[in-house]
C-alpha positions as CSV (number, residue, x, y, z in Angstrom):
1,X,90.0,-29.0,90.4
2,X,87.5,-28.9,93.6
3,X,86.4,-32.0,95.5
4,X,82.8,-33.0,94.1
5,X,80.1,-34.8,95.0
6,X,81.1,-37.8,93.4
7,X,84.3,-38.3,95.2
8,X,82.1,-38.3,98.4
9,X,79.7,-40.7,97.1
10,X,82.7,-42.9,96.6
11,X,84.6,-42.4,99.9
12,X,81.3,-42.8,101.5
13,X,80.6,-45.9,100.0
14,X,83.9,-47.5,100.8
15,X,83.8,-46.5,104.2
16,X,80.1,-48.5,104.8
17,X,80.8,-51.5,102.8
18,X,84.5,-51.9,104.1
19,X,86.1,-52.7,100.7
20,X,86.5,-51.4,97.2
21,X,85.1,-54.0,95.6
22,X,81.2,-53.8,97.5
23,X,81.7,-50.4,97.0
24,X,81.7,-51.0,93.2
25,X,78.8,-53.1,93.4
26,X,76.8,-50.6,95.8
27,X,77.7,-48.3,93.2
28,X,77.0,-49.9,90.0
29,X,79.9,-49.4,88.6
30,X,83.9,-51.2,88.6
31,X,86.3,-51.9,91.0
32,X,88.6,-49.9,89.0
33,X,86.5,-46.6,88.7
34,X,86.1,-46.6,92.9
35,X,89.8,-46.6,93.1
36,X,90.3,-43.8,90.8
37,X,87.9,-41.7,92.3
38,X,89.7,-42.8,95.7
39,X,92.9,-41.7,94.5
40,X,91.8,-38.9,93.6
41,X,89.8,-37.7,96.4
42,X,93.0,-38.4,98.6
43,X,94.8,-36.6,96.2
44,X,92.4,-33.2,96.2
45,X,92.8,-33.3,99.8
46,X,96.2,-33.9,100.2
47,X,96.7,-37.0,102.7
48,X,95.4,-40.4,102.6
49,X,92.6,-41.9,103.7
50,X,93.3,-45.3,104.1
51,X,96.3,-47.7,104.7
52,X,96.9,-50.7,102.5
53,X,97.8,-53.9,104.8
54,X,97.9,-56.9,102.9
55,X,95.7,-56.2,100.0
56,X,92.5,-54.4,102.4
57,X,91.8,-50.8,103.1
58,X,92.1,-50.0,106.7
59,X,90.8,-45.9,107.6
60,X,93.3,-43.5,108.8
61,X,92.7,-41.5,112.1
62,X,91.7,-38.3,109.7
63,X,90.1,-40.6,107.2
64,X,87.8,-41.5,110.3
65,X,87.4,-37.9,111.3
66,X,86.2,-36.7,107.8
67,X,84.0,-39.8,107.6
68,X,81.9,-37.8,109.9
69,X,81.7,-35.1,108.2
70,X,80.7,-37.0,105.5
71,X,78.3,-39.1,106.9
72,X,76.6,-35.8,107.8
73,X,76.2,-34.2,104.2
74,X,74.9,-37.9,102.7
75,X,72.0,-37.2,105.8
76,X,71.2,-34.3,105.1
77,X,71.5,-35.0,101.1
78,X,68.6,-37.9,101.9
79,X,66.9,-35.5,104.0
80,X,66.5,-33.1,100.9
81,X,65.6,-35.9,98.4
82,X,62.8,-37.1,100.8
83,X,61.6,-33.7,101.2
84,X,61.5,-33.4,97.3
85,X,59.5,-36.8,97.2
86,X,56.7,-35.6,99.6
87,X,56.5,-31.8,98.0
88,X,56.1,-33.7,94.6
89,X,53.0,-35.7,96.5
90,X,51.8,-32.9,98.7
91,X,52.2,-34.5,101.4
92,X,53.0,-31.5,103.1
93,X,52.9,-27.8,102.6
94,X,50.7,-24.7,104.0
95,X,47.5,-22.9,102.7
96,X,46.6,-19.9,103.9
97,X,42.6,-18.5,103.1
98,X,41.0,-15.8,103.9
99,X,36.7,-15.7,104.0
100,X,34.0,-14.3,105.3
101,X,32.6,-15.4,108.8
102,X,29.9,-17.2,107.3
103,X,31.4,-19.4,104.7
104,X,34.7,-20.0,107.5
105,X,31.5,-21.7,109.1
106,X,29.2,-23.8,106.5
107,X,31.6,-23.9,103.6
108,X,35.7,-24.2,104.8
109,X,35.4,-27.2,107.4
110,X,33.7,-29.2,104.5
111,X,35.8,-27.9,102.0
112,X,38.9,-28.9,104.4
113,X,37.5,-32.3,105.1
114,X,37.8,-33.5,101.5
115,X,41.0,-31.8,100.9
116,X,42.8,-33.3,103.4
117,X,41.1,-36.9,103.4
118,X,44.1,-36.9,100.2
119,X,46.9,-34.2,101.6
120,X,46.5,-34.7,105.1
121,X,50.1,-33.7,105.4
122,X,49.0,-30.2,104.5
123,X,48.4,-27.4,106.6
124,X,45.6,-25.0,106.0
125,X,45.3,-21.6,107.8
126,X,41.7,-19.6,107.9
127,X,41.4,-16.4,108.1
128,X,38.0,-15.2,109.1
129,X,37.5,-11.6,107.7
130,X,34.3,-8.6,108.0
131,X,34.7,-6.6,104.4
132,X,36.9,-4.5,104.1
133,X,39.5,-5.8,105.9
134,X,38.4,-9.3,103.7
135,X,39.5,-7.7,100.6
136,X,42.5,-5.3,101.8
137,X,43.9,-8.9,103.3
138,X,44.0,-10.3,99.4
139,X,45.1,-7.1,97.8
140,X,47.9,-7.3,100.1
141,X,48.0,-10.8,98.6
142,X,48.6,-12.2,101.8
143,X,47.1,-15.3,101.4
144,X,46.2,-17.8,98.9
145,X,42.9,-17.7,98.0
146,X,39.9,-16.0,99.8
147,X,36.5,-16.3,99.2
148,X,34.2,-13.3,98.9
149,X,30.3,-13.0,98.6
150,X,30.1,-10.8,95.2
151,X,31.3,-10.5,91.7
152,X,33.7,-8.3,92.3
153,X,37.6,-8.8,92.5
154,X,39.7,-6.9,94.9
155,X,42.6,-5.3,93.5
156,X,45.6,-7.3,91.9
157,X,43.5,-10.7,92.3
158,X,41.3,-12.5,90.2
159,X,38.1,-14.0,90.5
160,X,36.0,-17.1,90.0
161,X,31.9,-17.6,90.2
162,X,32.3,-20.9,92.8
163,X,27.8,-21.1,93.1
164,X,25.3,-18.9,92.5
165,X,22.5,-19.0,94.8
166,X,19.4,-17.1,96.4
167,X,19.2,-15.7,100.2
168,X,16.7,-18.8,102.4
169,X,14.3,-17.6,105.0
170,X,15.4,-19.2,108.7
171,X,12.6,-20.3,110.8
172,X,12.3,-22.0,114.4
173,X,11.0,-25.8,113.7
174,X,8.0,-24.7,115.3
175,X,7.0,-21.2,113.4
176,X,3.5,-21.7,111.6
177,X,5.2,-20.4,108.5
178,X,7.0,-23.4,108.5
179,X,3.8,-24.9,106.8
180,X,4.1,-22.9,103.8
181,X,7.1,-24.3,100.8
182,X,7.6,-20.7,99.9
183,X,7.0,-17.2,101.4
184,X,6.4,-14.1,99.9
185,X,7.1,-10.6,101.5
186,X,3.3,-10.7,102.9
187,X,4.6,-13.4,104.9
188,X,6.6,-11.5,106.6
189,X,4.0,-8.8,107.8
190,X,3.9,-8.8,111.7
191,X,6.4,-11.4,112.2
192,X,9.2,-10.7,114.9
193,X,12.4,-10.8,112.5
194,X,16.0,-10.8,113.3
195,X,18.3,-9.0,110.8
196,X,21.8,-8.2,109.6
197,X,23.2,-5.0,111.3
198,X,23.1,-2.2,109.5
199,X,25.2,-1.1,106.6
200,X,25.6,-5.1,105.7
201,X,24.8,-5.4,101.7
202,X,21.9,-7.7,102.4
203,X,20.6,-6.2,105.1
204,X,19.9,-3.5,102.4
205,X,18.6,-5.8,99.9
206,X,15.8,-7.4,102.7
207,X,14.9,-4.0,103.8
208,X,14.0,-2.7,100.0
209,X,12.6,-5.8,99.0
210,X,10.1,-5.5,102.5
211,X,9.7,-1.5,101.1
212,X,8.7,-2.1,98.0
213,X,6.1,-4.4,98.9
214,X,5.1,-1.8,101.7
215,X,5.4,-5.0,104.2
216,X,5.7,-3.7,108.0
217,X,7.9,-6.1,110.1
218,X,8.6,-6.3,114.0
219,X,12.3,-5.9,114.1
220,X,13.1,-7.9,117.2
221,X,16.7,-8.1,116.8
222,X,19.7,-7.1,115.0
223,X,23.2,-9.1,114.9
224,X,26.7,-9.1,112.5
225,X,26.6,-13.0,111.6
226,X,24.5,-15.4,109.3
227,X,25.5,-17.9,112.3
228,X,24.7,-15.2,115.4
229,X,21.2,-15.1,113.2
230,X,20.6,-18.7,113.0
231,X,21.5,-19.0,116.7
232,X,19.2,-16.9,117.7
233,X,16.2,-18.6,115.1
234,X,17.4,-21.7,117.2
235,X,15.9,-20.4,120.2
236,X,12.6,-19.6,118.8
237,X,13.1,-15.5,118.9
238,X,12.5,-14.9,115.7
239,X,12.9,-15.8,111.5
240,X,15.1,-14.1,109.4
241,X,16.7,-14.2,105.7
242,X,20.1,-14.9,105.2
243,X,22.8,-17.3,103.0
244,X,22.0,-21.2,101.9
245,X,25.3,-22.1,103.2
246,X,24.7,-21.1,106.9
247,X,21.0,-22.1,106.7
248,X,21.7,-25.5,105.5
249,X,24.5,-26.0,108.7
250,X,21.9,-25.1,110.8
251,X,18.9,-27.1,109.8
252,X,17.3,-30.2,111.1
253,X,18.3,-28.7,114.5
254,X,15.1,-26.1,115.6
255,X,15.9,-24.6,112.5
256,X,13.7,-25.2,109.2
257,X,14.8,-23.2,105.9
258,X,12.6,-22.1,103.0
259,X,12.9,-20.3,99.6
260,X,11.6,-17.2,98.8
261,X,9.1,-15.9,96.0
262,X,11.1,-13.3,95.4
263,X,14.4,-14.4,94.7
264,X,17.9,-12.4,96.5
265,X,21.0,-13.3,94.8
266,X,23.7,-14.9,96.7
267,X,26.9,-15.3,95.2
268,X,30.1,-16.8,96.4
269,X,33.3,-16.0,94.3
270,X,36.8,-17.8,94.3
271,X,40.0,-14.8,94.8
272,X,43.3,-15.4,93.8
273,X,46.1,-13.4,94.0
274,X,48.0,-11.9,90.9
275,X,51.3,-11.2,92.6
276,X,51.8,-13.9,95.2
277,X,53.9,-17.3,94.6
278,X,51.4,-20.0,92.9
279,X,51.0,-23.8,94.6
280,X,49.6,-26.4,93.1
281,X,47.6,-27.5,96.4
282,X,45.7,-23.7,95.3
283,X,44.0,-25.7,92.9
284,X,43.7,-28.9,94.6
285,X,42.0,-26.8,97.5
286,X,39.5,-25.3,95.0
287,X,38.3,-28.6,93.5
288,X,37.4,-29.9,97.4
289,X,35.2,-26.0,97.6
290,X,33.6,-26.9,94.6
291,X,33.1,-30.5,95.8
292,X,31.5,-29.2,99.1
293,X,29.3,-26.1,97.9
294,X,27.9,-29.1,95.0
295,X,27.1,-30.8,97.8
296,X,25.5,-28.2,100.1
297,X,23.2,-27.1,97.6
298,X,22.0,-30.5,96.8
299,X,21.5,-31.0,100.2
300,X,19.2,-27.4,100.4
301,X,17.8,-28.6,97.4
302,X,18.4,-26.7,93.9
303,X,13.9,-26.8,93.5
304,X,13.6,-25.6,96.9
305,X,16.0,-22.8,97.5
306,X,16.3,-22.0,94.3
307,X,20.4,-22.7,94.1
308,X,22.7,-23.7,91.5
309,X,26.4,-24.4,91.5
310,X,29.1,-23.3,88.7
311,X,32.0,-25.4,88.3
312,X,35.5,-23.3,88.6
313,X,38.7,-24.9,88.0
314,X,41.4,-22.2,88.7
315,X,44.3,-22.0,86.1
């Protein structure tokens, strides 16, 4: 037979309360079951543990000594139990998602806001990514979730519609365009317009919608980032069409939004992983981006930019 944990329960308890009889009671149990278990630990380990002077327990030099020991396991014993109790509450943990530029800007902080208002104790890390690197980054399944800006699921991930949306125009608070509730390509004719760099998926989009409608614009300026695009709207150097998300972060400050007559999808899709290790907090995490994109489009206004969200709840 092998010492188990019982035995140092008991021992332990004696030790604290001084006598066999609180260490019954600490226990919940009888006097006689602590001195069994005594016995026998001393037994197991082949010397005693305590002397017996007139009826009390008094601790031997090496009863002392392992007392230490002891003391150390039931620590680090509590130490494990209390880290059980806080996992089971999230109060702590790590969450690691990966994004586009854009929605790390309008959508996450929000996002992270509500989450951790309730699991504070959590940590989140953000990975801003440019496509492809965005979707190598899941299929590597190294993080948790990741958001992308299509329908399309990268390889050995899922995916979930989060909102459904259309592309905003971006105006400086002072453009005369700002006068009109909607614009259509004609708008467009002559104005100085910043856009996406080349090769982005809505830069293509704008440029064949302007095409088709055989609208000439002046292309003042060309930048990677929704938020590099609003920034430079702010300063009054141009308008430009981009996401709802980044729009709506930016308006009310030199920057005034408006819908479109013709209407450019903008999707935003929840990713997650097939093959990596499943949290809880994962779906916790998408109920606060769900929360927060509900709340950004009623704040761009579902009538006026033509947005809708669609509830996700991940399994």
């Amino acid at each position: 037979m092998t010492i188990s944990s019982r035995h140092l329960e008991v021992f332990h308890a004696v030790m604290r309360s001084g006598s066999v009889t609180a260490a019954a009671r600490a226990l919940h149990t009888s006097q006689p079951t602590v001195s069994r278990e005594l016995a026998r630990l001393e037994q197991l380990i082949g010397f005693a543990l305590f002397d017996r002077v007139g009826g009390r327990l008094r601790a031997t030099a090496r009863g002392l000594a392992l007392y230490q020991e002891v003391e150390r396991v039931q620590v680090g014993v509590a130490q494990v139990l209390a880290r059980a109790e806080r996992l089971a509450r999230f109060d702590e943990g790590q969450l690691s998602v990966a994004c586009l530029p854009a929605l790390a800007h309008a959508l996450l902080p929000g996002a992270c806001r509500r989450f951790m208002s309730t699991y504070d104790g959590v940590g989140i890390s953000i990975a801003p990514l440019e496509s492809p690197q965005l979707e190598e980054a899941l299929t590597a399944q190294r993080h948790d979730l990741g958001l992308v800006e299509h329908g399309r699921a990268p390889a050995g991930t899922r995916i979930q519609p989060l909102l459904a949306a259309a592309e905003v125009c971006v105006l400086p608070s002072d453009h005369a365009l700002c006068a009109k509730a909607v614009l259509t390509p004609g708008d467009f004719a002559g104005q100085r317009f910043i856009s996406l760099a080349p090769g982005d998926p809505y830069r293509t989009q704008v440029d064949a919608l302007f095409g088709s409608h055989g609208v000439e614009r002046r292309m003042a300026l060309e930048t990677q980032s929704a938020v590099s695009l609003c920034s430079l709207v702010q300063q009054g150097l141009g308008i430009g069409i981009i996401n709802p998300l980044t729009a709506r972060a930016f308006a009310g400050h030199g920057v005034e939004m408006r819908r479109l007559a013709v209407r450019i999808p903008f999707e935003v899709g929840l990713v997650l992983p097939e093959h990596r290790p499943a949290t809880p907090l994962v779906a916790q995490f998408a109920a606060a981006l769900a929360a927060e994109a509900g709340a950004l489009m009623a704040g761009a206004g579902e009538n006026d930019c033509g947005n809708s969200l669609i509830g996700t709840e991940p399994a």
